[in-house]
N, C-alpha and C positions, 0 to 999 in steps of 0.2 A: 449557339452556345459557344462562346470560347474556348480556346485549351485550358486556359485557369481556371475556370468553373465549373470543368471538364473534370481536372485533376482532384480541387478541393472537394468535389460530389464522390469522388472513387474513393478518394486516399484516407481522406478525414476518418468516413465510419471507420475500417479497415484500422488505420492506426489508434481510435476509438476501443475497439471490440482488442485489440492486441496490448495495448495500455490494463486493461479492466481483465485481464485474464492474468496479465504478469505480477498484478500487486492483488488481485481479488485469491485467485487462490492462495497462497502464504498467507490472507490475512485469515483466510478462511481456519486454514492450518492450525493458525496462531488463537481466533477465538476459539476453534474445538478443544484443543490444550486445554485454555483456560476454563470451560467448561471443565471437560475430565478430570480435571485437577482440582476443581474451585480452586482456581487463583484469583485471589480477590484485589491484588497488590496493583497500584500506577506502576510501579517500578519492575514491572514484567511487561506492561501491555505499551508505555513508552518505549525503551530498549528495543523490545519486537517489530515495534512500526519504524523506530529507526533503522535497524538492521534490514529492515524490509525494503524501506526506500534506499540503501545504499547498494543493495543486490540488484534492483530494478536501473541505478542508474549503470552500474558497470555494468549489467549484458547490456542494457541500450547503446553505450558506448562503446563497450570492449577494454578500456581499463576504467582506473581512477580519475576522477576529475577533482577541480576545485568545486566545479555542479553537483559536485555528489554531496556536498556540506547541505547546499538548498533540498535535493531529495531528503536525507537524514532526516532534515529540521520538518519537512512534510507527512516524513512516515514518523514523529514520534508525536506531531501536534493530531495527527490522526489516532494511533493510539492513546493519548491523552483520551480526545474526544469520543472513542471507544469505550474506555474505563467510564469517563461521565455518562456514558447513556446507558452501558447493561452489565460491566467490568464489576465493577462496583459490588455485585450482585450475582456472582458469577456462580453456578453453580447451588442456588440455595433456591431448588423448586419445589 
């Protein structure tokens, strides 16, 4: 086995499993809110997921980027897609 297939079999999970822990918890955060609150609103669960993706890219980075506009536009099409699948419905069991 090579050093590069070596590396991608180590590093991939690893940067995997540390990717899914830095936006999985905040979103987690962010849909408990929204439960506890029934916040039913786009216009809380967008904002969230963008805020969310600009936090994720500055610690990945250490400051601001121009990359952090593409994070933003990721974490608010994710809260979008949030809102459409339980948002929506937030709190009314």
């Amino acid at each position: 086995m090579g050093p590069i297939v070596a590396l991608v079999l180590l590093f991939l999970p690893i940067t995997l499993i540390f990717t899914c822990l830095l936006s999985g918890m905040p979103a987690g955060l962010v849909i408990w809110l929204g439960e506890a609150f029934r916040i039913r609103s786009v216009f809380f669960y967008a904002p969230a997921g963008a805020a969310i993706g600009v936090l994720i890219g500055g610690g990945i980075f250490g400051k601001v980027l121009a990359l952090d506009a593409l994070f933003a536009l990721a974490g608010c099409l994710a809260g979008v897609a949030y809102w459409f699948a339980a948002g929506r419905d937030a709190g009314a069991r």
